[in-house]
C-alpha positions in Angstrom: 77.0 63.8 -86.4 76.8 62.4 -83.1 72.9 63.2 -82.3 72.5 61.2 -86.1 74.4 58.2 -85.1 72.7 58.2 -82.3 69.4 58.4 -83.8 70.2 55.7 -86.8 71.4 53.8 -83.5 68.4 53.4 -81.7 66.2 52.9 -85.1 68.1 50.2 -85.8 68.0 48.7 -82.5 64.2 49.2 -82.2 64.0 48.1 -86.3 65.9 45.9 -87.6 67.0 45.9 -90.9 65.0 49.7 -91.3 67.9 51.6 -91.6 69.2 49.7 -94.2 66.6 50.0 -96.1 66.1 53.6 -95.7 69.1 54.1 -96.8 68.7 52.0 -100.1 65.9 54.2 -100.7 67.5 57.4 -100.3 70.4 56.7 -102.6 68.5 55.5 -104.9 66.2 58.6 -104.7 69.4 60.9 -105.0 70.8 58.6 -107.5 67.4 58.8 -109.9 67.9 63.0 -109.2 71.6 62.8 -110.3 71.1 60.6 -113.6 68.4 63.6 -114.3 71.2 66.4 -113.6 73.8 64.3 -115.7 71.2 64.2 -118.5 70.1 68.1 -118.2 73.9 69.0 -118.4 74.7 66.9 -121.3 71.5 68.4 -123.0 73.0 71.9 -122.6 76.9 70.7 -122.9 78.0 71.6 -119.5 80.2 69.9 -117.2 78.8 66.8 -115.6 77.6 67.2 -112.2 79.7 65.3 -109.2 77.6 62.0 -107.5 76.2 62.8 -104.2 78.3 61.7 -102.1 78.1 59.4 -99.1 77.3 62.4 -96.7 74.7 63.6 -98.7 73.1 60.4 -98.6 73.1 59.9 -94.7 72.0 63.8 -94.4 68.9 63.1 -96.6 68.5 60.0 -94.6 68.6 62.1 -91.7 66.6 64.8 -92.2 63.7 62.5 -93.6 63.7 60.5 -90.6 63.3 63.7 -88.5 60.5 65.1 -90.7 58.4 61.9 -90.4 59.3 61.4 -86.4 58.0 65.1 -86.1 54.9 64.3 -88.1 54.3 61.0 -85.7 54.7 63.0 -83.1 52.3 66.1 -84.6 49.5 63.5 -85.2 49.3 62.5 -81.6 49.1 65.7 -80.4 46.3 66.3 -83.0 44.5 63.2 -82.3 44.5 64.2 -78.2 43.7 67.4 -78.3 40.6 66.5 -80.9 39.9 63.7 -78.2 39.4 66.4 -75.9 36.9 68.5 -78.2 39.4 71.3 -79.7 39.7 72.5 -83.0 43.2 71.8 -84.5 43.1 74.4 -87.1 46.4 73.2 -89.0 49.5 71.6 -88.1 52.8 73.4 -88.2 56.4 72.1 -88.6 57.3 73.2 -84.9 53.6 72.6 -83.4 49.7 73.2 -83.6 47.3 76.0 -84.6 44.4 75.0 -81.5 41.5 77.6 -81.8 40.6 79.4 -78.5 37.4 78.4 -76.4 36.3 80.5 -74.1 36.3 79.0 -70.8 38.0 76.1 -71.1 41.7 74.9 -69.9 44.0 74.9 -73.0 47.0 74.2 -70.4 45.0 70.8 -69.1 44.2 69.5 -73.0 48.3 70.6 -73.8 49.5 68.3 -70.6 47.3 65.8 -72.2 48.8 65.9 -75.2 52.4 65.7 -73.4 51.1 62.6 -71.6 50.0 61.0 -74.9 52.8 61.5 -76.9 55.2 60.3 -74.2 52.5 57.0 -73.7 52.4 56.1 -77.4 55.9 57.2 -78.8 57.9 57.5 -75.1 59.2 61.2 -75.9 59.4 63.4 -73.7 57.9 67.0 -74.8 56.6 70.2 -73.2 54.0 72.2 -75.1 53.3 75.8 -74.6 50.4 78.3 -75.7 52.5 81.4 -77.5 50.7 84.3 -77.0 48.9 84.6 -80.5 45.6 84.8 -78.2 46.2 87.4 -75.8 42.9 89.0 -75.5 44.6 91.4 -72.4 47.8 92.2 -74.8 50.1 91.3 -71.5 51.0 87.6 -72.1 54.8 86.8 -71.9 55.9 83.7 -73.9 56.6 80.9 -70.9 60.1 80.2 -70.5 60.5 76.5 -72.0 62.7 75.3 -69.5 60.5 76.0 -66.6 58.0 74.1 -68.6 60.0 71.2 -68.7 60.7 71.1 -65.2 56.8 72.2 -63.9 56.3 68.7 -66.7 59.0 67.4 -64.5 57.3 68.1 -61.1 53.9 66.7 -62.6 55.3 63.5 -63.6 56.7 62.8 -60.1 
């Protein structure tokens, strides 16, 4: 609860009157979805469902907020590393799918990325290349918090 506050915080500090209206929006999304239920159990003579409840309502909020920050944040990454003349073969919910070119510096075009997203959005990430291309078999996923302080060290 804390991180959301926080985050519904700082939205409505940067966007006044957002939140607000997200949240009209989401409960009347879950409100359109319960009127169905109540219908669908009358239909079959069941026991009418319960309203969603106020929690409910600011976990929706939540989690939709999240999903369209991560995609903001996706798309800038997607945009930079296209900039820079790779492939983005698909987006993923946790990252990118960048197809390998031989010869050339995925770790430079990912620090660009980092850069971008911190420029346009000002969050602080750390990308990493998982070994799914390993064409010696010995990679070792990098340790993320020595990525974020070799970012760290970059920045200074």
């Amino acid at each position: 609860r804390i991180v959301r506050e926080a985050f519904f915080a700082m939205l409505e500090r940067d966007r006044p009157g957002a939140l607000q209206t997200l949240r009209d929006r989401v409960w009347a999304t879950l409100e359109d979805k319960h009127q169905l239920q109540v219908r669908d159990a009358q239909r079959k003579r069941e026991p009418r469902p319960q309203p969603p409840s106020v929690a409910k309502r600011e976990r929706t909020l939540f989690s939709q907020c999240l999903f369209n920050l991560e995609d903001s944040v996706l798309d800038c990454i997607d945009r930079t590393l296209r900039a820079l003349g790779w492939t983005v073969a698909s987006l993923i919910f946790d990252g990118v799918h960048v197809q390998h070119r031989e010869g050339h510096d995925l770790t430079a075009a990912l620090r660009a990325a980092e850069v971008a997203v911190k420029s346009e959005m000002g969050y602080r990430i750390a990308l990493l290349e998982k070994p799914l291309y390993d064409p010696a078999g010995a990679g070792e996923p990098s340790d993320q918090d020595a990525m974020m302080d070799q970012w760290d060290a970059q920045q200074q």
